[in-house]
BATI-103469 format. One record per atom (N, C-alpha, C): residue number from 1; atom name; x, y, z. Coordinates in steps of 0.02 Angstrom, whole numbers, m for minus. Layout:
BEGIN
<atom i="NUM" at="CA" X="X" Y="Y" Z="Z"/>
...
//
This chain:
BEGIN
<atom i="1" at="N" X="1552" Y="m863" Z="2204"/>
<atom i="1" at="CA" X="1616" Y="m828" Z="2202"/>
<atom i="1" at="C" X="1673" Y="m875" Z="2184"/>
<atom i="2" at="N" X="1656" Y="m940" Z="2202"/>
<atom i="2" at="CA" X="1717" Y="m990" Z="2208"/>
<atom i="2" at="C" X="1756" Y="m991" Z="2115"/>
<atom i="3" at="N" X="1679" Y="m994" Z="2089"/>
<atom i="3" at="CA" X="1676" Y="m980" Z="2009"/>
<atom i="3" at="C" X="1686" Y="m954" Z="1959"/>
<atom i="4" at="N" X="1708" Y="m887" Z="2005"/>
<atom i="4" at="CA" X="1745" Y="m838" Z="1954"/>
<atom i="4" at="C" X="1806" Y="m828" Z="1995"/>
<atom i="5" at="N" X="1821" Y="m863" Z="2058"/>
<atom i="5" at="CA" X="1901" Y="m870" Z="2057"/>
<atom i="5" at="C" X="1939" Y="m926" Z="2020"/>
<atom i="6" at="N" X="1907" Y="m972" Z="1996"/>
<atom i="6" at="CA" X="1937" Y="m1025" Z="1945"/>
<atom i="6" at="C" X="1938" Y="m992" Z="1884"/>
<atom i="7" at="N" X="1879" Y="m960" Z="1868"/>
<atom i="7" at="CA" X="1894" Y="m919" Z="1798"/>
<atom i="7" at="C" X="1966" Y="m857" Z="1790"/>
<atom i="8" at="N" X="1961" Y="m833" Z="1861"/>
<atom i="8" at="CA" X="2033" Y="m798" Z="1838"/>
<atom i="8" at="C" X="2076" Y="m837" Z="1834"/>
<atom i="9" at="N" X="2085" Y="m877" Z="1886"/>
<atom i="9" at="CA" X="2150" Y="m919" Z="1886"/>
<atom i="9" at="C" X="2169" Y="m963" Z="1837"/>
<atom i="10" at="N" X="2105" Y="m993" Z="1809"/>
<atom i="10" at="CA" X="2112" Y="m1036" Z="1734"/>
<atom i="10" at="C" X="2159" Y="m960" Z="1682"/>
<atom i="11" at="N" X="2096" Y="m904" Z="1670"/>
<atom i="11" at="CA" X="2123" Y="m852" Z="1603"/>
<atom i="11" at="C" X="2203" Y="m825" Z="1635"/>
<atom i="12" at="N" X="2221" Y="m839" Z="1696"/>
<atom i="12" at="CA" X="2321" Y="m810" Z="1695"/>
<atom i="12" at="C" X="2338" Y="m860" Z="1681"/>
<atom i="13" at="N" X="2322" Y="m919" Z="1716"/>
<atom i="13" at="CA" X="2358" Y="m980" Z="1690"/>
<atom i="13" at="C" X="2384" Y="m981" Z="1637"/>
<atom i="14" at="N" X="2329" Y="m968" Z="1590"/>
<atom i="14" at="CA" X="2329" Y="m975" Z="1492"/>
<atom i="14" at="C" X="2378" Y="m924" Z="1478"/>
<atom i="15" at="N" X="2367" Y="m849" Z="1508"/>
<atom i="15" at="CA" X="2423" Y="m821" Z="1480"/>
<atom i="15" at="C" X="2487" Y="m825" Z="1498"/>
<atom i="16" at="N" X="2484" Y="m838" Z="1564"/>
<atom i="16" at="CA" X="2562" Y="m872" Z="1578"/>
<atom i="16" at="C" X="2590" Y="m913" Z="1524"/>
<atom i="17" at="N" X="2562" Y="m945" Z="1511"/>
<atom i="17" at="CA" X="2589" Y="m1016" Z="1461"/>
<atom i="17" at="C" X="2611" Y="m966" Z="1403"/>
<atom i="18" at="N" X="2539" Y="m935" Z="1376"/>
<atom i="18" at="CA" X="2552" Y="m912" Z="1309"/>
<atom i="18" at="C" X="2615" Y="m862" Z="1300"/>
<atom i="19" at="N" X="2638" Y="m829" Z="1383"/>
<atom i="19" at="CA" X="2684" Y="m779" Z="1375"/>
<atom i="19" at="C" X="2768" Y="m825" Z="1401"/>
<atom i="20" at="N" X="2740" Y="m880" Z="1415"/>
<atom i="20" at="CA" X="2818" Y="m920" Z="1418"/>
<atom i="20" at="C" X="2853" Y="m943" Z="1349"/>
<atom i="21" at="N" X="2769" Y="m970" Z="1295"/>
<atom i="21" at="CA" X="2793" Y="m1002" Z="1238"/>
<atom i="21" at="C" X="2849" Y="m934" Z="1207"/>
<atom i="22" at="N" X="2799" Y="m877" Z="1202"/>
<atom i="22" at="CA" X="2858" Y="m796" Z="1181"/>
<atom i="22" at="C" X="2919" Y="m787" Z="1225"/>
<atom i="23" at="N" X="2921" Y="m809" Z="1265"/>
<atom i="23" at="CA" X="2990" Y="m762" Z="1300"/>
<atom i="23" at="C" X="3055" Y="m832" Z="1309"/>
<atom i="24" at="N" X="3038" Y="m889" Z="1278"/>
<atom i="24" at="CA" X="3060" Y="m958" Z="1295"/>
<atom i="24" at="C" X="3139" Y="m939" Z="1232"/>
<atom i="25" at="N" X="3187" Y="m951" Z="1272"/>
<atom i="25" at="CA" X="3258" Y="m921" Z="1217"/>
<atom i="25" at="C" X="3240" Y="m984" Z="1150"/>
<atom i="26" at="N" X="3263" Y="m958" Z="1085"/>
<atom i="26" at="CA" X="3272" Y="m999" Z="1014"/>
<atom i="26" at="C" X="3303" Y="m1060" Z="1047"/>
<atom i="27" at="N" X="3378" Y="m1052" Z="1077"/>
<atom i="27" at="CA" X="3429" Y="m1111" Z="1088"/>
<atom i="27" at="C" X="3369" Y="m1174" Z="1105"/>
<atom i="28" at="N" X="3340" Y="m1147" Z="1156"/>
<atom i="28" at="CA" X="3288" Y="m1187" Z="1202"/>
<atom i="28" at="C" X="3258" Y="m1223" Z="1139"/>
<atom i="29" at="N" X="3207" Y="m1194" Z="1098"/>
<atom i="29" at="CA" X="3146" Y="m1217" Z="1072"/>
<atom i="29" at="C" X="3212" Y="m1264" Z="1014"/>
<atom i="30" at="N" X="3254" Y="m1229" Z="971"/>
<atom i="30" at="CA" X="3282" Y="m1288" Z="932"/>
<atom i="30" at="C" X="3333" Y="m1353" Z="948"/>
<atom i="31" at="N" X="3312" Y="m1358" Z="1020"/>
<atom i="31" at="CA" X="3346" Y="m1430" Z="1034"/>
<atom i="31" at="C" X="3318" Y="m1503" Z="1018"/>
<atom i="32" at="N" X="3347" Y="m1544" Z="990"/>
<atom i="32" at="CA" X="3301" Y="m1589" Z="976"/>
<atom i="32" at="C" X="3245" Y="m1633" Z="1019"/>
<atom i="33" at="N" X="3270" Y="m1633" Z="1080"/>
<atom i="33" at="CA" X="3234" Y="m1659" Z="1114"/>
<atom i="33" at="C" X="3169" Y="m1607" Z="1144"/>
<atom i="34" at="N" X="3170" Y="m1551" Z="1139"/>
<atom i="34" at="CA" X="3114" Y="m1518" Z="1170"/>
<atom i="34" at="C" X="3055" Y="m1504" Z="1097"/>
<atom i="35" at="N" X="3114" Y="m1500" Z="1035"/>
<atom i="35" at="CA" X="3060" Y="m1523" Z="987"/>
<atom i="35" at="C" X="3027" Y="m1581" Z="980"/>
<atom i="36" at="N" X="3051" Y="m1638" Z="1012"/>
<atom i="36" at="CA" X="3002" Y="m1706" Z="1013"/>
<atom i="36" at="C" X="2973" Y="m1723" Z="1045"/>
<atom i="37" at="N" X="2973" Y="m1644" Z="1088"/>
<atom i="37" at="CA" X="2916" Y="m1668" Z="1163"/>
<atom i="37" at="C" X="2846" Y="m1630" Z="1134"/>
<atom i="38" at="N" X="2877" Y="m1547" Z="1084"/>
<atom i="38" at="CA" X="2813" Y="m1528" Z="1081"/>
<atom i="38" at="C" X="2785" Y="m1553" Z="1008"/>
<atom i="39" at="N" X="2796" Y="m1597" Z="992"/>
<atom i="39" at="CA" X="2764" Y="m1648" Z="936"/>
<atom i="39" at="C" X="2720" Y="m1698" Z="969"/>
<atom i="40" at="N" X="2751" Y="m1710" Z="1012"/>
<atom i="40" at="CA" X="2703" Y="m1790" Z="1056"/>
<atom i="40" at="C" X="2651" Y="m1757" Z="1093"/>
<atom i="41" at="N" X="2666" Y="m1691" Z="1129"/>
<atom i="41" at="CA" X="2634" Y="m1666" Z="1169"/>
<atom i="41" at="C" X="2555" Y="m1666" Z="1154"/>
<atom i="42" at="N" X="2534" Y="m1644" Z="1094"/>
<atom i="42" at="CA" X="2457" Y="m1637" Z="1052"/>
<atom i="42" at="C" X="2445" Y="m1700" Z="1049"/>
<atom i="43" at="N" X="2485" Y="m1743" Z="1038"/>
<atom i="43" at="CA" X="2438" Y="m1820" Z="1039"/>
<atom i="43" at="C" X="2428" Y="m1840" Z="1093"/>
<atom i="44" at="N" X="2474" Y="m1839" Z="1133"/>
<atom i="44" at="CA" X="2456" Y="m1865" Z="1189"/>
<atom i="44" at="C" X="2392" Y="m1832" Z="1238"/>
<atom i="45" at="N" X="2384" Y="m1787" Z="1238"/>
<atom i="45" at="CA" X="2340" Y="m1747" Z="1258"/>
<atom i="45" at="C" X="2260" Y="m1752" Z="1213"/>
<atom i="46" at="N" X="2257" Y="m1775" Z="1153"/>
<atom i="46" at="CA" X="2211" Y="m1791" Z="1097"/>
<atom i="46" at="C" X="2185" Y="m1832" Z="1133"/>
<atom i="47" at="N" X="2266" Y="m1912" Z="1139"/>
<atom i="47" at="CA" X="2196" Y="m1973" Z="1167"/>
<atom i="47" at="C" X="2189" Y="m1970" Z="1230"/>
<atom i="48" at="N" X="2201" Y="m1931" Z="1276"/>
<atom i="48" at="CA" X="2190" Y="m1917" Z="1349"/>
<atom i="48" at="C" X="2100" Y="m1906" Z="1340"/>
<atom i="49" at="N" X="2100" Y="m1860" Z="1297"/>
<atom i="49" at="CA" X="2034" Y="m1827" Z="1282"/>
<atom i="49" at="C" X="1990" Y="m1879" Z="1256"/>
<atom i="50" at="N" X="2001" Y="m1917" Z="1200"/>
<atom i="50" at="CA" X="1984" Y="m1964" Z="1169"/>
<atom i="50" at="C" X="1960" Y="m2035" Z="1212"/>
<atom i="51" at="N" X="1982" Y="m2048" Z="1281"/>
<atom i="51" at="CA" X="1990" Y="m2097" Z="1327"/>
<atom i="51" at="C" X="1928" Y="m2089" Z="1373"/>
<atom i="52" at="N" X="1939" Y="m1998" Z="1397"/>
<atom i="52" at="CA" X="1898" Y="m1992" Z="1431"/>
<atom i="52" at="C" X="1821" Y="m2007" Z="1405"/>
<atom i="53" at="N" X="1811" Y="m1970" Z="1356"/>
<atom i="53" at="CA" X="1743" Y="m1947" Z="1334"/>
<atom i="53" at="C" X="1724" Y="m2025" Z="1329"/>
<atom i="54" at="N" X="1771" Y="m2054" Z="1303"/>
<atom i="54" at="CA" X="1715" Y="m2146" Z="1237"/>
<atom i="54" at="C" X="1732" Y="m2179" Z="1303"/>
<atom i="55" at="N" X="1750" Y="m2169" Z="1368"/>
<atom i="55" at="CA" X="1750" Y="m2234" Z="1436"/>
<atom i="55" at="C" X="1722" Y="m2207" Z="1498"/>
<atom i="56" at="N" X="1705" Y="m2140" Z="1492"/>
<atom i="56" at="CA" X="1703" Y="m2127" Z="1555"/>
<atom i="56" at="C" X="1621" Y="m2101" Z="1546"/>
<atom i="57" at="N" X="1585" Y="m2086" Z="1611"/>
<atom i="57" at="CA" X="1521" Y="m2042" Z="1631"/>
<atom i="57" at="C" X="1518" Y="m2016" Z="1706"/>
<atom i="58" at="N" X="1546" Y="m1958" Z="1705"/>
<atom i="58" at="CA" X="1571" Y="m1925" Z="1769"/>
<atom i="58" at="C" X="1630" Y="m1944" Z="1764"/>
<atom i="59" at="N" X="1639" Y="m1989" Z="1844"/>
<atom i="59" at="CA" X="1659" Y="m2007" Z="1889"/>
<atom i="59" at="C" X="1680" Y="m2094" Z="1875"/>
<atom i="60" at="N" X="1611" Y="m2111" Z="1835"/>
<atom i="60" at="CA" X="1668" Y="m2198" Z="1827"/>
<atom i="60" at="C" X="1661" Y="m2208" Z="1756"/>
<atom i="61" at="N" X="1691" Y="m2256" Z="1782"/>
<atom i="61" at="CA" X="1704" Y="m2287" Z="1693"/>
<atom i="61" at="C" X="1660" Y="m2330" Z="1673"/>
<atom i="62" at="N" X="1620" Y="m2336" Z="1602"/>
<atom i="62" at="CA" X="1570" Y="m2332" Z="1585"/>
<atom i="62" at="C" X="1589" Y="m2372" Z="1495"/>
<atom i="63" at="N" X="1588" Y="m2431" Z="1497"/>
<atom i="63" at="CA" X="1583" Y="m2459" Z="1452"/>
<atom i="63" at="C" X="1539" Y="m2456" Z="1403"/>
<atom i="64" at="N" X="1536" Y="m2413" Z="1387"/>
<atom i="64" at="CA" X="1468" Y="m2389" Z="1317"/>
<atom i="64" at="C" X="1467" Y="m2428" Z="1252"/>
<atom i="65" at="N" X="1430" Y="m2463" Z="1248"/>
<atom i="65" at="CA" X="1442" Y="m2508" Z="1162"/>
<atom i="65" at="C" X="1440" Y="m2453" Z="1102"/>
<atom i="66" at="N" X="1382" Y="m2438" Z="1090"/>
<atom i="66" at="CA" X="1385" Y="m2362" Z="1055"/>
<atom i="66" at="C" X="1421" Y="m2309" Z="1033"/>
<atom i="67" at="N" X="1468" Y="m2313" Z="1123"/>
<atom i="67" at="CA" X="1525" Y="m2249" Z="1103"/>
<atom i="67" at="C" X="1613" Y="m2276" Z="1098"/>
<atom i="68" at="N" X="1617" Y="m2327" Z="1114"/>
<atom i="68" at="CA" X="1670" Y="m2382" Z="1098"/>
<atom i="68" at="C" X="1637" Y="m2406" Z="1022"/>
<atom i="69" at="N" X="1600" Y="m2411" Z="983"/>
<atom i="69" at="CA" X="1591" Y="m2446" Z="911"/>
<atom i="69" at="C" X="1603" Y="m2386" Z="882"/>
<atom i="70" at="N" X="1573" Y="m2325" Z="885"/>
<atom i="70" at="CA" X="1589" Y="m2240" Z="865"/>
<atom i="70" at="C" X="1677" Y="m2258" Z="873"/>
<atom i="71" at="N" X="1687" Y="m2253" Z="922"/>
<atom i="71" at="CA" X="1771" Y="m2255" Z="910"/>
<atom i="71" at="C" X="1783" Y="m2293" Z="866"/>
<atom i="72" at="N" X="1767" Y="m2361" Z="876"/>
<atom i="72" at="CA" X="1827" Y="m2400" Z="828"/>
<atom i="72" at="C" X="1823" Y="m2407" Z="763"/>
<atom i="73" at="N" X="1754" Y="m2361" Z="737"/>
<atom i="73" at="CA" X="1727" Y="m2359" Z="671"/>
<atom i="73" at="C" X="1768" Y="m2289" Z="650"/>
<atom i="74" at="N" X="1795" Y="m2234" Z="696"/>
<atom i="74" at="CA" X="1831" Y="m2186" Z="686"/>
<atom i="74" at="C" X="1906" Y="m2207" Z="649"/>
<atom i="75" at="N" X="1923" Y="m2263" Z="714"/>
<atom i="75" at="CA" X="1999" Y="m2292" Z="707"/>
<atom i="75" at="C" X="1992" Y="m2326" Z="621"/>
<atom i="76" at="N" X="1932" Y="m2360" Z="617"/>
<atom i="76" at="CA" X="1967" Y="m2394" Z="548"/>
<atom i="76" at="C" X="1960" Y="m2338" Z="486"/>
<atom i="77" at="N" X="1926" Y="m2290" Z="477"/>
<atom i="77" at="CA" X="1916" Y="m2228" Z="449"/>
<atom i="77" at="C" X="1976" Y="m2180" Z="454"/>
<atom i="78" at="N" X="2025" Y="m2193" Z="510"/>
<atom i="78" at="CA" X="2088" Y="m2172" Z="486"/>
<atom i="78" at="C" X="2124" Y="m2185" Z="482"/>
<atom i="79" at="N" X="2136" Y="m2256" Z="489"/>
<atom i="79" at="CA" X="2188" Y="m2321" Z="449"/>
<atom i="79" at="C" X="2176" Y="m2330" Z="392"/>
<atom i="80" at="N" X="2101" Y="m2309" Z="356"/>
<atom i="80" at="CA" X="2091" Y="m2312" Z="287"/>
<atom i="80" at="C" X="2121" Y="m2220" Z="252"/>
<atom i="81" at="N" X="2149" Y="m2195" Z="275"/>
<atom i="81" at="CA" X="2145" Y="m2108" Z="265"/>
<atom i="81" at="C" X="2101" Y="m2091" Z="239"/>
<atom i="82" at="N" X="2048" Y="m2072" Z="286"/>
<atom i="82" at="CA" X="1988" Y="m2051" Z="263"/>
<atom i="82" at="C" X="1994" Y="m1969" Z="296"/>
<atom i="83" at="N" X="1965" Y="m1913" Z="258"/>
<atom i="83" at="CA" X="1959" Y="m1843" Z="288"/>
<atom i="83" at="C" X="1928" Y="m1850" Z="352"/>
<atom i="84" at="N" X="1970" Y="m1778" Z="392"/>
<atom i="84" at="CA" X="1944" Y="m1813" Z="470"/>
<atom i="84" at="C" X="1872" Y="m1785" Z="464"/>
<atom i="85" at="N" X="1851" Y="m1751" Z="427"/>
<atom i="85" at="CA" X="1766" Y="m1729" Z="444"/>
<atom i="85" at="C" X="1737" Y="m1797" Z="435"/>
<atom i="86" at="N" X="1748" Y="m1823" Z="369"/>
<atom i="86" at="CA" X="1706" Y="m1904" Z="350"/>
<atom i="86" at="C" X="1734" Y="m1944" Z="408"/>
<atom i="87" at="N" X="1794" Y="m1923" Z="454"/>
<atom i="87" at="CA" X="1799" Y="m2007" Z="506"/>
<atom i="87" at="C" X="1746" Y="m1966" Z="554"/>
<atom i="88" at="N" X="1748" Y="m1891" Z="574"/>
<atom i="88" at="CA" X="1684" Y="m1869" Z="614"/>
<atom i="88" at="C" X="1618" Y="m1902" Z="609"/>
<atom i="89" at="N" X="1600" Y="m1894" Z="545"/>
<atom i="89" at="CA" X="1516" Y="m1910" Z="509"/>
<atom i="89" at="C" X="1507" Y="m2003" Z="526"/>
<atom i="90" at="N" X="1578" Y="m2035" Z="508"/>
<atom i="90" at="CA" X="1549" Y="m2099" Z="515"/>
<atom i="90" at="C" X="1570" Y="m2101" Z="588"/>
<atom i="91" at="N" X="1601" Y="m2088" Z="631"/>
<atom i="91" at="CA" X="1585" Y="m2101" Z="684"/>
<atom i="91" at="C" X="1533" Y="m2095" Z="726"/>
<atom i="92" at="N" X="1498" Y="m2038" Z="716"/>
<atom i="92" at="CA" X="1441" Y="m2005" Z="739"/>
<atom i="92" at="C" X="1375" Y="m2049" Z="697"/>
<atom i="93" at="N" X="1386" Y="m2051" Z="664"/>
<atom i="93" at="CA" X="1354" Y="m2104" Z="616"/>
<atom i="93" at="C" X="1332" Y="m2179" Z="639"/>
<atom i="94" at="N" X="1387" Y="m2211" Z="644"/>
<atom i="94" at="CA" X="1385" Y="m2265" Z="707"/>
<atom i="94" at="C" X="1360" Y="m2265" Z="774"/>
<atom i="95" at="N" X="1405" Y="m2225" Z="820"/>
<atom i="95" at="CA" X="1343" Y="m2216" Z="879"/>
<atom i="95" at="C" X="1275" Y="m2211" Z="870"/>
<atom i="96" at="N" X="1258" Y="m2173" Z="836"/>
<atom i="96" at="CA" X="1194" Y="m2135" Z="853"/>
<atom i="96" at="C" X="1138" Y="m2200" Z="807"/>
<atom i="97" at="N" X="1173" Y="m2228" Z="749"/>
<atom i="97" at="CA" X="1140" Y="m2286" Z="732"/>
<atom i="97" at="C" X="1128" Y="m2332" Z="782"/>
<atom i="98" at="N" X="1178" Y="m2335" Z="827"/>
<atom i="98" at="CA" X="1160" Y="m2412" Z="878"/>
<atom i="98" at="C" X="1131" Y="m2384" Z="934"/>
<atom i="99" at="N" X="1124" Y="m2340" Z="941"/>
<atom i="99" at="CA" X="1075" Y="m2294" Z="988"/>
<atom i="99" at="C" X="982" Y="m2308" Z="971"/>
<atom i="100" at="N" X="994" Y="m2271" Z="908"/>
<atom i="100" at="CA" X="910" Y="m2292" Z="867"/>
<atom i="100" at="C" X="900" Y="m2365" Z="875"/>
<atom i="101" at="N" X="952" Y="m2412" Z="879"/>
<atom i="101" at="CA" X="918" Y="m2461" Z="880"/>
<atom i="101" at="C" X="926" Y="m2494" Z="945"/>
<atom i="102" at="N" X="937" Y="m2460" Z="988"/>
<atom i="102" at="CA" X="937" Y="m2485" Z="1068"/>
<atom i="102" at="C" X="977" Y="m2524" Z="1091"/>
<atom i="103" at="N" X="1030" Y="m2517" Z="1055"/>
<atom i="103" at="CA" X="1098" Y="m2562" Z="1078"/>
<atom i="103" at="C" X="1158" Y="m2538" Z="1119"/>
//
């Protein structure tokens, strides 16, 4: 039961949000500063995501060679502007190579 009280409370949550972004006055959204929050906002939240997954397993932090070389083979793939599917492929590409070879 506990499990479908997080599921409601997660799906209002969402619409709460989604019905604040609609009812939020113009003045509000074209100030400059709340426009430079919801610009940062998606990145910052990207490498939150990005941090977790390539350091963590559960609960600790988990120095993975494999999934730290996948990253940083991502990072130079988009310092070179590479399409993000091709920085996908070579990242995935990398891990899973140093995986096959037991590293």
């Amino acid at each position: 039961m506990n499990v479908w009280i997080a599921v409601v409370a997660t799906g209002l949550g969402c619409y709460a949000l989604k019905l604040a972004g609609l009812v939020t006055p113009q003045r509000v959204l074209d100030d400059p500063r709340m426009r430079r929050f919801t610009e940062l906002v998606p990145v910052a939240l990207l490498t939150a995501l990005i941090a977790v997954q390539a350091l963590a397993d559960g609960r600790a932090l988990e120095l993975d060679g494999p999934r730290l070389a996948g990253l940083g083979a991502a990072v130079a793939a988009l310092l070179l502007r590479a399409p993000f599917l091709l920085v996908l492929v070579i990242a995935a590409g990398v891990a899973a190579g140093l995986r096959l070879l037991g590293l």
